[in-house]
C-alpha positions as CSV (number, residue, x, y, z in Angstrom):
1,X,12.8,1.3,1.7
2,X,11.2,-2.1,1.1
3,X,13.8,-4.9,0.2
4,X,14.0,-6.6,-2.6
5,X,12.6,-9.7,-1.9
6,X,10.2,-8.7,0.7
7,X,8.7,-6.5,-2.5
8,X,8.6,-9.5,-4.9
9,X,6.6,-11.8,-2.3
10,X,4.2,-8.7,-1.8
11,X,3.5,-8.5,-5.4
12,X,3.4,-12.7,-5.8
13,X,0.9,-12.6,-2.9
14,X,-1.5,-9.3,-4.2
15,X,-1.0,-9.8,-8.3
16,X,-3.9,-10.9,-10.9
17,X,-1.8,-12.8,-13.4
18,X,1.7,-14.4,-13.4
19,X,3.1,-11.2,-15.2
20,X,1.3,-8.2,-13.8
21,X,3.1,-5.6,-11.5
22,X,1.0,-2.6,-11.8
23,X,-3.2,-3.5,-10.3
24,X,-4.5,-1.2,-8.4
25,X,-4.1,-4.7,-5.5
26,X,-0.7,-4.8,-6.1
27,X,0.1,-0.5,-5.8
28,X,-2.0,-0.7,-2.1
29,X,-0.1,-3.9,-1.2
30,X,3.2,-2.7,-1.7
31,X,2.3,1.4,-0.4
32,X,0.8,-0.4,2.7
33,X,4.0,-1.7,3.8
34,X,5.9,1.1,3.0
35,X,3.1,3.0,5.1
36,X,4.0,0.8,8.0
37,X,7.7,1.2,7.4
38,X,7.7,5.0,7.5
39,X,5.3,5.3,10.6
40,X,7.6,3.2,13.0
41,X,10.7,5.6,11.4
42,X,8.3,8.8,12.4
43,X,7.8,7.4,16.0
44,X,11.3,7.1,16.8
45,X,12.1,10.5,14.7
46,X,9.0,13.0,15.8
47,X,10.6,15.9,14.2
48,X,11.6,14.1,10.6
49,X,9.2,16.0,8.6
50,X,10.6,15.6,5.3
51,X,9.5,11.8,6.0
52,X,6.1,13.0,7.6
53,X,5.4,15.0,4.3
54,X,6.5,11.9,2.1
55,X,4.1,9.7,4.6
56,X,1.3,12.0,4.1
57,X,1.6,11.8,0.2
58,X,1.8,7.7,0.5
59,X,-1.3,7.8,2.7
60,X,-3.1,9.8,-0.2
61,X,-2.0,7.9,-2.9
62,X,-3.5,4.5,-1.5
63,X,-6.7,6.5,-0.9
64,X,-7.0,7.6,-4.2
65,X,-6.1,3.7,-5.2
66,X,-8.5,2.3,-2.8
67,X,-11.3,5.1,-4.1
68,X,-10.4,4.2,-8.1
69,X,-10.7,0.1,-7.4
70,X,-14.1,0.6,-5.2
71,X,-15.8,2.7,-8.0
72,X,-14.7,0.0,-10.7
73,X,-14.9,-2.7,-9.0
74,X,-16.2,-3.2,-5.8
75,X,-15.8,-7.2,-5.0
76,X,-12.2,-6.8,-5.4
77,X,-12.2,-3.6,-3.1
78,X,-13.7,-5.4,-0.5
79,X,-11.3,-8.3,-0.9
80,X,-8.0,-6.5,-1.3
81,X,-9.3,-4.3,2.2
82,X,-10.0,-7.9,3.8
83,X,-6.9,-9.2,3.1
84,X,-4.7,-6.2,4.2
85,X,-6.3,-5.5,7.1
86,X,-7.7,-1.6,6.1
87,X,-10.7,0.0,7.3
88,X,-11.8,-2.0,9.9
């Protein structure tokens, strides 16, 4: 689970306009550190697979995202991958 705050500066840093919350940008932002979160919880706990499951549903749901903002628009696909780090 994200905090709080560590949520709001994710969506400050990845949104379009003072008052949006929902961009495709601002969905990969926020699933990519969840992603992170839930991976270091499935090293320590290798047989958690009600997390693994949830992982695996997060990991599709960005790809669908990141699939959806490349065929729309592809200038801020390759921007939003830049700036998080994806697809290297």
């Amino acid at each position: 689970m994200i905090a709080t705050e560590k949520k709001q500066e994710i969506v400050k840093e990845s949104r379009r306009h003072d008052s949006d919350s929902g961009s495709p940008e601002v969905q990969v932002a926020v699933l990519t550190q969840r992603i992170g979160e839930v991976t270091g919880h499935i090293r320590d706990h290798r047989k958690d697979y009600s997390s693994r499951r949830g992982l695996v549903a997060m990991v599709s749901k960005r790809n669908r995202l990141l699939k959806f903002l490349a065929r729309t628009d592809n200038p801020r696909y390759q921007d939003l991958i830049r700036r998080l780090g994806l697809r290297k």
